[in-house]
C-alpha positions as CSV (number, residue, x, y, z in Angstrom):
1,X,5.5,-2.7,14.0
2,X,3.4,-5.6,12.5
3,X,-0.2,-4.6,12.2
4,X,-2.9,-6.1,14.1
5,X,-6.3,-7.5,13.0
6,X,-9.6,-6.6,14.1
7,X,-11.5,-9.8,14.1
8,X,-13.1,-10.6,17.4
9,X,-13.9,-14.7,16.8
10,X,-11.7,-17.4,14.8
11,X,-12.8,-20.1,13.1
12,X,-9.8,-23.6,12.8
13,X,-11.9,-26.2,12.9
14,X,-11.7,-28.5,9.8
15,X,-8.8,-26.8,9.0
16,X,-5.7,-28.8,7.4
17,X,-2.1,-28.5,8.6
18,X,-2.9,-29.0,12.7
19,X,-0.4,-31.7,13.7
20,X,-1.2,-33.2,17.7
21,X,1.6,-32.5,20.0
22,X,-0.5,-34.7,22.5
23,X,-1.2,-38.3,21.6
24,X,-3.7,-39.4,24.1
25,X,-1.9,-41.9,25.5
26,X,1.4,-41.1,27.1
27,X,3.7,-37.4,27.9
28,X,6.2,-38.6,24.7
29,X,7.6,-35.4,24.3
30,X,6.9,-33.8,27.2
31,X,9.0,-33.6,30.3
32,X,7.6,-32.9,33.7
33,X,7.5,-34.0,37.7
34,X,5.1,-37.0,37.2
35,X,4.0,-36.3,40.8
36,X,1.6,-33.9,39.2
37,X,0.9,-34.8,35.9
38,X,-0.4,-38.3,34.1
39,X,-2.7,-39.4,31.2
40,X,-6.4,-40.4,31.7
41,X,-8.8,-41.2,29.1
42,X,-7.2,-39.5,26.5
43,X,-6.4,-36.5,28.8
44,X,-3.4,-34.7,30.1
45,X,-4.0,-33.7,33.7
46,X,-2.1,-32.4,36.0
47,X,-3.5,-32.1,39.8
48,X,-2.3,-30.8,42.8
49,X,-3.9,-32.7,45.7
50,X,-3.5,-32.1,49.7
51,X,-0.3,-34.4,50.4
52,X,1.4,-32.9,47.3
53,X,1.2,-28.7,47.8
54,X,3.5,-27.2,45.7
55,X,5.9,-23.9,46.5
56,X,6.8,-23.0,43.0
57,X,4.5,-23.0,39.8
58,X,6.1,-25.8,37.6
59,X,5.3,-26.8,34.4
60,X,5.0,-29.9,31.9
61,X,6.9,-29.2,28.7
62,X,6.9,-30.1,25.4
63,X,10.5,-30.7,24.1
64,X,10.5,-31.3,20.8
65,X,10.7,-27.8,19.1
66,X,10.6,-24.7,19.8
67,X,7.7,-22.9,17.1
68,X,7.9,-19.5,16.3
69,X,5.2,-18.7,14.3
70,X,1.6,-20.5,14.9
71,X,-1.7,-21.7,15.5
72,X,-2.1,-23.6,19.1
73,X,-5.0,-25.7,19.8
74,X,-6.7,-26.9,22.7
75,X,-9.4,-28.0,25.0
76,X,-9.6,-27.5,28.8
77,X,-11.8,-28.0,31.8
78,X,-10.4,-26.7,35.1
79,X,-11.6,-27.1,39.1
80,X,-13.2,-24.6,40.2
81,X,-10.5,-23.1,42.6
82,X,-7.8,-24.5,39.7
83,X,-5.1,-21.7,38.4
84,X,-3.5,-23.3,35.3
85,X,-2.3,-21.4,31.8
86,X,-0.7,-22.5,28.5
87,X,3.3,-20.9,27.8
88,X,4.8,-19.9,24.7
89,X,7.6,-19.1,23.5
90,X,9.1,-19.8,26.7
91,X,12.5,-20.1,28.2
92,X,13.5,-22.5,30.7
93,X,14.3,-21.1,34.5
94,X,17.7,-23.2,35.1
95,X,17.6,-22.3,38.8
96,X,13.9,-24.2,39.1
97,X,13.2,-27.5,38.1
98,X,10.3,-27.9,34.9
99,X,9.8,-24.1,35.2
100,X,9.3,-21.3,32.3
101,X,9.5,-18.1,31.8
102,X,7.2,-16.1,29.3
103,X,3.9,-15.6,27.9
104,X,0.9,-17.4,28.9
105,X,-2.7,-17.9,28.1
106,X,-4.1,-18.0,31.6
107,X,-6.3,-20.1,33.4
108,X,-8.6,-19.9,36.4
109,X,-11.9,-21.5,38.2
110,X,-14.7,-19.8,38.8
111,X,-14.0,-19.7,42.4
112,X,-10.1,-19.3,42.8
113,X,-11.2,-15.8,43.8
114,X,-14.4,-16.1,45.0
115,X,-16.1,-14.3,42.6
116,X,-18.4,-17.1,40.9
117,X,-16.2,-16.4,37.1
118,X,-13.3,-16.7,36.0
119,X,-11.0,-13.6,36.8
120,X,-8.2,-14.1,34.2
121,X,-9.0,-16.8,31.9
122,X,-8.3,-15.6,28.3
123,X,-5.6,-12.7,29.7
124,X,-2.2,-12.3,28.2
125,X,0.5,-12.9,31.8
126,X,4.2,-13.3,30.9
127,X,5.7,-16.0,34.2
128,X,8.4,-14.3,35.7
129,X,8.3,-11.7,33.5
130,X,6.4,-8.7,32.8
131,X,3.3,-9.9,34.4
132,X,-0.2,-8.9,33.0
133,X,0.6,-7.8,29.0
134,X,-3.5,-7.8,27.8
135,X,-5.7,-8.8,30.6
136,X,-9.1,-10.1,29.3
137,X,-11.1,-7.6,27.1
138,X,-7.9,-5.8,25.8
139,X,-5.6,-5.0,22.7
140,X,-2.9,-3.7,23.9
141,X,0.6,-2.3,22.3
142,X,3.8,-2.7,24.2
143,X,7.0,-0.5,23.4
144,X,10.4,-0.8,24.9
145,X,11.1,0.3,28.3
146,X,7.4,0.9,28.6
147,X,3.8,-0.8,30.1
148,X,1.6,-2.2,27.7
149,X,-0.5,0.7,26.3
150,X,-4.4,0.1,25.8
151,X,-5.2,0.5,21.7
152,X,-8.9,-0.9,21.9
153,X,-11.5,-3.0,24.0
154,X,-12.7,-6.3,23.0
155,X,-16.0,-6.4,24.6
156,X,-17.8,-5.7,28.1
157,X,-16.7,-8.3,30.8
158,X,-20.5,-9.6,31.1
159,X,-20.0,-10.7,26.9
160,X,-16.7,-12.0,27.3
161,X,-18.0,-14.1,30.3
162,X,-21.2,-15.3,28.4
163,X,-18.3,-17.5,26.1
164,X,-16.5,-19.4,28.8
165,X,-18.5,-22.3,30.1
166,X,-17.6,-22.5,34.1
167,X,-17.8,-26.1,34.6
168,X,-17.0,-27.7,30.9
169,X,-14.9,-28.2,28.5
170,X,-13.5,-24.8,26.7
171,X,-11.4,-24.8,23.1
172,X,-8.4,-22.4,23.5
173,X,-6.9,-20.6,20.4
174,X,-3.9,-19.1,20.1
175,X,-2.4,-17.4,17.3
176,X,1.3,-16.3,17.3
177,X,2.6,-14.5,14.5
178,X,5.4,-12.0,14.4
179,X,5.3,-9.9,17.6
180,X,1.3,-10.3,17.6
181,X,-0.5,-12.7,19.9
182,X,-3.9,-13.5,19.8
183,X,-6.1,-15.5,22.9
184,X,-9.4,-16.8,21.9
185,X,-12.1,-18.8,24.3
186,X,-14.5,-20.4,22.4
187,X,-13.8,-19.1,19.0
188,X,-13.7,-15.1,20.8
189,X,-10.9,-13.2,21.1
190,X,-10.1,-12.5,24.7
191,X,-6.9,-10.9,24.7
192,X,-4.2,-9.5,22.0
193,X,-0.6,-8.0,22.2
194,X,1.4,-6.8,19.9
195,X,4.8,-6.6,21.4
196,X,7.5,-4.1,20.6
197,X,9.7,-4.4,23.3
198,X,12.8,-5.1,21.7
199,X,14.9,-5.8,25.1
200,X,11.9,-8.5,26.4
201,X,9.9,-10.1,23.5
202,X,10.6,-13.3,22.4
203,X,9.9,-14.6,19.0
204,X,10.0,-18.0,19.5
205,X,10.8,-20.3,22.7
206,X,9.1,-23.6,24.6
207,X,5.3,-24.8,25.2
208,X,4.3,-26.0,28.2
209,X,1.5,-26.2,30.6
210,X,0.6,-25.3,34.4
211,X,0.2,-26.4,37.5
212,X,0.6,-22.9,40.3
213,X,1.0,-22.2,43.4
214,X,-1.9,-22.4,46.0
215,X,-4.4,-25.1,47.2
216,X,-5.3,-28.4,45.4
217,X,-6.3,-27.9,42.2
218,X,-7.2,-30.6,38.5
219,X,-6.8,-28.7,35.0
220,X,-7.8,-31.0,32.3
221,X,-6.5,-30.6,28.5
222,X,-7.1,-32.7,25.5
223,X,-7.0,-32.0,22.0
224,X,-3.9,-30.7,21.8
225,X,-2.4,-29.3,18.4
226,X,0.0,-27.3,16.8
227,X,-0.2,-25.7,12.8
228,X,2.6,-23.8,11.8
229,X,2.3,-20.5,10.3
């Protein structure tokens, strides 16, 4: 079992070695139904809109490699009924077109649920998979066959809240290494998972982004950058 850190915040920027997977301009790279996703103003977006409901969540994806180990940048501002989320090491599902299976950084407005916040922004949520691994404000442990077991708490909901900005732009921070996985909002760690499930982990897999299931919706990223580890 790899050992986990205790730091709560993470600082990247300035840091050498990031290398954009996004270039600001066009989805070189990336594959996805262009019927909900485009570039604007330096901005990937992808938008679900009243004439284009979707059924089934479906991604854009980034198709150049595959990373194992690594530190994933971003920046993101979502509607406020938007549900979005960043994958990782991700497998395609052949039976769906531009969908993945596996974990995600989740995403939500402060009103999907009606609640004024964000319910699961920060949380870790495998697609398709085992559903909620960390949700916000846990460390969790995962072992074969088994749910993920809580190790320690993170912070009250009210401090992890009083990082996310509602109606702005947010920096995402992920850092994957070995069977941990780290979420951070704003430089604070929201979620972590160290995953010994030797039947389901994966330790290294596709990138992409979101679009789900339910009414219209904008998520907003920019920034976008990868450093190996």
């Amino acid at each position: 079992m790899m050992a986990y850190l205790g730091c709560s915040t993470v600082k990247t920027s300035g840091e050498k070695g990031f290398i954009p997977i996004f270039d600001g301009k066009t989805l070189n790279g990336w594959e996805g139904d262009a019927k909900y996703w485009r570039v604007e103003n330096g901005e990937m977006i992808g938008e679900i809109t009243p004439a284009t409901i979707i059924k089934v969540n479906t991604f854009l994806i980034y198709t150049k490699e595959q990373p194992a180990d690594f530190i994933l940048k971003a920046e993101y501002r979502i509607s406020s009924k938007g549900n979005s989320g960043i994958n990782y090491r991700s497998v395609r599902v052949d039976t769906l077109p531009y969908a993945l299976k596996g974990y995600q950084f989740d995403l939500d407005g402060k009103d999907k649920y009606n609640l004024g916040y964000p319910k699961y922004s920060g949380q870790n949520y495998e697609e398709r998979g085992r559903q909620f691994l960390a949700p916000r404000g846990q460390r969790t442990i995962i072992e074969t066959g088994k749910p993920p077991r809580l190790i320690d708490s993170l912070g009250t909901k009210a401090e992890l809240l009083s990082h996310i900005k509602y109606d702005d732009w947010n920096e995402i921070t992920i850092v994957v290494k070995g069977n941990n996985m780290k979420h951070y909002l704003n430089g604070t760690l929201m979620s972590e998972v160290t995953d010994n499930d030797l039947v389901n982990r994966k330790m290294s897999g596709l990138i992409g982004v979101q679009v789900h299931v339910g009414p219209p919706m904008k998520i907003e990223f920019r920034n976008m950058m990868i450093k190996k580890l």
